[in-house]
N, C-alpha and C positions, 0 to 999 in steps of 0.2 A: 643363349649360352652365357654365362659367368665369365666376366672378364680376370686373366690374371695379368697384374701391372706389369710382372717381370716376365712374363713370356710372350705376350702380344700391346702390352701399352694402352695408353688411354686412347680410343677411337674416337673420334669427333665427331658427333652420331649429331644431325640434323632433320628431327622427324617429323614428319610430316602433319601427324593427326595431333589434335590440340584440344585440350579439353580443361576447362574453368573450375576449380573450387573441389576437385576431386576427394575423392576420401580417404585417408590414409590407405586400404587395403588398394587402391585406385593408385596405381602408382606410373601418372601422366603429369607432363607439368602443366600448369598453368599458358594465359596468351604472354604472349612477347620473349619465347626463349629461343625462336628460330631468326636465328640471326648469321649476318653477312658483312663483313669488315671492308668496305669499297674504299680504298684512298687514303684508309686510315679513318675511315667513319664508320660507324656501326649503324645499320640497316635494319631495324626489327619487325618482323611480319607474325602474324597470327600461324601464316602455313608458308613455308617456302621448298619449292619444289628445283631440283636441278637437273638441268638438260646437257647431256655431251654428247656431239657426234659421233664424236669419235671411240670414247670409251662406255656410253651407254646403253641402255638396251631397251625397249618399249616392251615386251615381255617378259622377265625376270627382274627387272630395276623397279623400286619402289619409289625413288625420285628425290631417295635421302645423296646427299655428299658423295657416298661410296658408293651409291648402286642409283647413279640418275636416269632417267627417261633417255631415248636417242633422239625422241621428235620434240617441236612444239607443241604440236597438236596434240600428244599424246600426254603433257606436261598440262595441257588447258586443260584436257580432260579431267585430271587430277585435282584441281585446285577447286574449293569450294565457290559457290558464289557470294563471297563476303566483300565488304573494300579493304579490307588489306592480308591478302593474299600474292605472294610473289613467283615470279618464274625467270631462275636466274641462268640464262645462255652461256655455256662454258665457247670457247671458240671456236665456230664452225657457221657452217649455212644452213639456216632453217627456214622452212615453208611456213607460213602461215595457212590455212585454210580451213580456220572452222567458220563458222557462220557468226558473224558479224550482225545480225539483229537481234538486240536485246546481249549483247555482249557480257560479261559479265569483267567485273571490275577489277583490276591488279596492277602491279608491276612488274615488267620487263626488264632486269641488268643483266648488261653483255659487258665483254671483255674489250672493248675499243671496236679498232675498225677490223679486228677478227672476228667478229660476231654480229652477220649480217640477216637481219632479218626480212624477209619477203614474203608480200602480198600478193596472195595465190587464190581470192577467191571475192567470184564473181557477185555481184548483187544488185537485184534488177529493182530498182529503187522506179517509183511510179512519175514516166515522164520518160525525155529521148535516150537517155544517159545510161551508158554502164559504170557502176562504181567498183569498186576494192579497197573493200568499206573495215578496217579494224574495229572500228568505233561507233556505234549507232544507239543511241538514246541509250547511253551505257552513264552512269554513275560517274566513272572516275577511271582514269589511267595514270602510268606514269613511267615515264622511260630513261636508263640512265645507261651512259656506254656503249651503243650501237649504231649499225648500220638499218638505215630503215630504209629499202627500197621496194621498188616492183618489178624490179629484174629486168629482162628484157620487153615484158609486156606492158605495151601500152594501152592505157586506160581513158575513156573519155573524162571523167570527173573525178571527185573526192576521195580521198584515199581514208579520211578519219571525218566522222559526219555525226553529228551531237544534240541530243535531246533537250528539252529544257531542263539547267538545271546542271550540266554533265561541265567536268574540271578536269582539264588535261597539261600534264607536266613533261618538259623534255629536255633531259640532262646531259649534256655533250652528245650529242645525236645529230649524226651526220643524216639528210636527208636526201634521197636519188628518187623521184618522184616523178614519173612518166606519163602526164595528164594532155590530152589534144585541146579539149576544150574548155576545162574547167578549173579547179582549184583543187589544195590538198587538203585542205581543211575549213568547214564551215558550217553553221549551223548554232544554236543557242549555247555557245562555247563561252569558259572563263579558258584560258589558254597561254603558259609560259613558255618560252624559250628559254633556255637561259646555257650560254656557251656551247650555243650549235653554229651548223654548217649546212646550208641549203645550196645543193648542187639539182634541180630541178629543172627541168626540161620547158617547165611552167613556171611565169611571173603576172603575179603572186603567186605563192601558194597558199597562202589565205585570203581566199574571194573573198572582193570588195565592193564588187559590183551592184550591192544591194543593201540599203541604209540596215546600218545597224543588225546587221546580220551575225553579228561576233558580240557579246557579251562585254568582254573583254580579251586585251590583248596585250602583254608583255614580253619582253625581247630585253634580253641583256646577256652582253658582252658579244654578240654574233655577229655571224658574216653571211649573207649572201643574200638569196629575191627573194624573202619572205614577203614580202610588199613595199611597192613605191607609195601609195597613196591612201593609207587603210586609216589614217587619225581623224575623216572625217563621214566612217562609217561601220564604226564602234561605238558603243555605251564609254567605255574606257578605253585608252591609249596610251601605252607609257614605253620608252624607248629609251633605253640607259645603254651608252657607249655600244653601239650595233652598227655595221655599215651595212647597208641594206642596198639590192638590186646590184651588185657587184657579183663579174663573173670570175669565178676560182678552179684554178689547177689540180684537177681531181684524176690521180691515176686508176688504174685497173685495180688496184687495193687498196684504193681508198686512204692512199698516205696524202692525205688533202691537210695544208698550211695556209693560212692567211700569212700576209704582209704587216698586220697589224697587232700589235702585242696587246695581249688577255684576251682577245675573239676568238672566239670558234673552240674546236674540240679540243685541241691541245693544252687548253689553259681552262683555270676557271677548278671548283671545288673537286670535279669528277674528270681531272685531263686527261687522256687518251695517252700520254707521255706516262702514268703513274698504273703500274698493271698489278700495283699492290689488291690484289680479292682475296681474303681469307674467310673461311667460315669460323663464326662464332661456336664454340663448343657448349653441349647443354650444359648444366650442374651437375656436379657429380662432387659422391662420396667417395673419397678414395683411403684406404689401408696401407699404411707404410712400415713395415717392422723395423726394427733399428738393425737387425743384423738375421743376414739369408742361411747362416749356419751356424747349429748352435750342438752341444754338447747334452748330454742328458744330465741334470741338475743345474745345466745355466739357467738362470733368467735374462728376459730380453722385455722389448718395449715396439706398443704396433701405434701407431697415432694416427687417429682419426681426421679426415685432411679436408675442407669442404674446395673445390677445386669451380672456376670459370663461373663464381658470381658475383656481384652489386648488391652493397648498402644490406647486406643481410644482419639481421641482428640475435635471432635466436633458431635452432635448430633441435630436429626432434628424433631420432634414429635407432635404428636397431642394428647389432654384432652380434655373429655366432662364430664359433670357435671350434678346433676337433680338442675333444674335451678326451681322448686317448692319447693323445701328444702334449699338449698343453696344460697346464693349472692355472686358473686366472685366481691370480693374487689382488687383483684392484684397479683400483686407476690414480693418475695423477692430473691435479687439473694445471692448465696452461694460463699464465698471467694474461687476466684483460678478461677473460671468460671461466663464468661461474656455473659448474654443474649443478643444475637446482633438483635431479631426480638422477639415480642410479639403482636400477632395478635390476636383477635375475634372475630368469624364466625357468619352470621346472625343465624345459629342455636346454638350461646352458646357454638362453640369447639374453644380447645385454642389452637393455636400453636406456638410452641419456636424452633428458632432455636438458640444454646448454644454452646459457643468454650471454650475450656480450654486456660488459660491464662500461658505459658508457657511449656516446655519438663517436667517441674517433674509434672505438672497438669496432665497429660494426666492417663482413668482411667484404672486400672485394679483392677477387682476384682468386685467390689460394691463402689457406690458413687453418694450421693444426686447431683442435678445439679442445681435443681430452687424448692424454695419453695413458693406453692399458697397457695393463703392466702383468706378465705371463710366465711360470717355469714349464720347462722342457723336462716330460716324466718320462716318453719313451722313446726306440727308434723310430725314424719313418719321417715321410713329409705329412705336414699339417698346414693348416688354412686358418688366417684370422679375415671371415666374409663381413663384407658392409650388406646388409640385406634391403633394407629399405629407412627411405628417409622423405623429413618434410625439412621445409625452411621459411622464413618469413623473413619479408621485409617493414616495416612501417605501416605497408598500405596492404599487404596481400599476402598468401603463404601458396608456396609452389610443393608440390608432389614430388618428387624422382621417379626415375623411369629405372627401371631394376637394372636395365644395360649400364645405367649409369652410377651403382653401386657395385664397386669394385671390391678386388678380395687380394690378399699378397700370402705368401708361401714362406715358410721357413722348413728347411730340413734340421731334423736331429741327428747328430750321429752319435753312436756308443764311445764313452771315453775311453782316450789312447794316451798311455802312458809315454812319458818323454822318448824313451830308448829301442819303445814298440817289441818288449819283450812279453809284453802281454798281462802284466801287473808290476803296478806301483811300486817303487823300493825307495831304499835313499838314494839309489843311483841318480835316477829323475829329478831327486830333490839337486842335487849335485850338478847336475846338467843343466838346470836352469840356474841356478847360481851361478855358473860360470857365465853364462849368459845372458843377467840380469844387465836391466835397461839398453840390450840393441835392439835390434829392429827384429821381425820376426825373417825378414829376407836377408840379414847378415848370419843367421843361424845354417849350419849345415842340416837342408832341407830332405836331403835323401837318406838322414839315419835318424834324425829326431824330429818330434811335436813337440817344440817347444814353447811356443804359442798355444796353452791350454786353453786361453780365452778369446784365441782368435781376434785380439782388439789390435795387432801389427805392433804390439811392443810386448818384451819378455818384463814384466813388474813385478808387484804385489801379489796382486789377483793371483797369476799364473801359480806362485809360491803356496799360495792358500788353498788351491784347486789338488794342487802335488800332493801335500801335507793331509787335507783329510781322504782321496782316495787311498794315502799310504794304509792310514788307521783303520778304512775299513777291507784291507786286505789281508783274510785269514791268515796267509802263507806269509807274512813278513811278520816277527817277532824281535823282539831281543835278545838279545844271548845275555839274562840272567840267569 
């Protein structure tokens, strides 16, 4: 469905499916537009999928922004097996339990210590030990903002268990890890910490017991038993401001604080203090008219808008118009950017292709490109639609997704003489004279239109509007 700006807004549309190098009639973007703003950082994934307990649903929810998954599980299922693919935890408690061998690779962000994730699923790994295993000769993870426990259940061994080869990240992650005999993490691992919180029932939680069993191992700015003695049973060891094997004050909800400033969750690029998460909005062409009511024979102004991009430089798009309300007169171009092509289709679509006129032109953010220029022939509302659009940057050119070519609305109304006698006289001419240069809200608004041009001042315009509906009104003559 066709978005209008003025009657439902720009939706922040986060989609899911992702498709490379499409073809104009192809209107998908490109990789890197599903994004996630953590902390004030933006987060770019191939595919990002969103999970809410509370307001999601795992049967009707497609796992965009507005309509996300209820489960995690139902959220894995979702995600392709790529490495960068995300699933981001709104606040609540979610199970893990899918099958953990041969895992497939992503990231995890949750909302702080509202967003607690648990290990729900068993795996009988060859030997005495039960595991509840997230991670098993899996590629790559990566976790930022959560609660990562195994609930009440206790497990004999590993909780993350790693192939050769396999890189794992963990961004203010508080850890509650429930092991009798063994460790949380082990096996052909590169593996960071960095401004977490290990409340673990187990010390260490990354087995040590076996030379060189850990690849690598980095820890910065943390707090608790990650390990007392693991620097002489790694390839690599590096320890930046961490206090290690120290036991910490962990409530029922996880309002867990260290004693020592920049450790642990509350500090550090991702604090658990900072619940700044916005989602990144795709690109979008949006339509703006200069004004939402207009008179039959005004003219007005729609300007073509490119909205929520980076470093774009040139743009390719199409406009269609109701060509029963409207007369497109032109366009006007916008300082910095140079329309190199303006065409018009036997159906009435217009399309521009538009370059930025230098390195500081290039857009980011939001920024008109070409301003069309329209009169108003009859009654009625009309439409000036953004239909479809490409863009590029330097290195790549992105498709639009038609949701995100927007349309805006102007009504026409039939011209109303100042005194609302139903034609033009010098009466009208007379009545805005006396009320030349106030405001259109100092004018007596319950006996006249004096504001012929609706721009909130009685002027020129209004005078000139008076003046020729007078002339073409049969029934007013002169008495010669």
């Amino acid at each position: 469905m066709k978005m209008n700006r003025k009657l439902i807004g720009i939706v922040l549309m986060l989609l899911m499916a992702v498709t490379v190098g499409a073809g104009f009639n192809n209107l998908v973007f490109a990789a890197g537009t599903n994004s996630v703003t953590v902390n004030g950082k933006v987060l770019t994934y191939d595919t990002l999928v969103y999970v809410d307990e509370a307001k999601g649903d795992d049967a009707s929810g497609d796992g965009s922004v507005d309509k996300p998954f209820k489960t995690f599980n139902k959220a894995y299922e979702a995600i392709p097996a790529t490495s960068n693919s995300a699933i981001y935890l709104r606040a609540g408690n979610y199970v893990c339990s899918v099958d953990g061998v041969k895992l497939k690779p992503m990231t995890i962000i949750g909302e702080g210590r509202s967003t607690v994730l648990k290990m729900d699923k068993l795996q009988h790994d060859p030997g005495p030990y039960n595991y509840a295993t997230i991670m098993y000769s899996v590629e790559k993870i990566n976790m930022y903002k959560l609660v990562f426990t195994t609930g009440a259940k206790v497990y004999d061994t590993a909780m993350i268990q790693s192939g050769s080869g396999s890189k794992a990240n963990f961004y203010n992650v508080l850890f509650d890890l429930k092991c009798t005999v063994g460790s949380g993490f082990f096996g052909n691992l590169d593996i960071t910490f960095e401004n977490c919180n290990d409340y673990s029932n187990t010390s260490p939680i990354l087995r040590s017991d076996v030379p060189a069993v850990l690849n690598k191992v980095t820890i910065i700015n943390s707090y608790g038993g990650f390990t007392p003695n693991i620097s002489t049973k790694v390839t690599d060891y590096f320890n930046t401001n961490s206090t290690l094997s120290k036991v910490q004050v962990l409530n029922s909800d996880y309002t867990v604080k260290t004693d020592t400033p920049s450790q642990g969750v509350y500090y550090g690029d991702y604090s658990w203090n900072d619940t700044s998460v916005t989602p990144v909005a795709n690109p979008t062409l949006d339509i703006l008219a200069s004004k939402e009511r207009v008179r039959v024979g005004d003219t007005f102004t729609a300007d073509a808008i490119f909205k929520n991009v980076t470093g774009i430089y040139a743009e390719d798009f199409k406009v269609n118009y109701d060509v029963t309300k409207f007369e497109y007169l032109g366009y006007e171009e916008i300082e910095g950017y140079k329309v190199c092509n303006a065409t018009k289709g036997d159906d009435n679509t217009l399309r521009f292709i538009i370059v930025s006129k230098g390195k500081n032109m290039g857009i980011t953010g939001e920024k008109a490109v070409v301003k069309l220029k329209f009169k108003a022939i009859a009654v009625g509302t009309g439409k000036v639609d953004a239909l479809k659009g490409r863009i590029a940057d330097t290195t790549d050119e992105y498709d639009l997704e038609e949701v995100n070519c927007l349309e805006d609305t102007v009504i026409v109304e039939a011209p109303k003489d100042v005194n609302r006698t139903g034609e033009y006289t010098l009466v009208d001419l007379a009545l805005d004279g006396f009320y030349y240069q106030m405001a259109a809200t100092e004018t007596d608004l319950t006996k006249h239109d004096a504001d012929q041009d609706m721009s909130g001042m009685i002027d020129d315009l209004d005078l000139t509007i008076i003046v020729d509906e007078m002339l073409k009104n049969g029934n007013y003559a002169l008495n010669l």
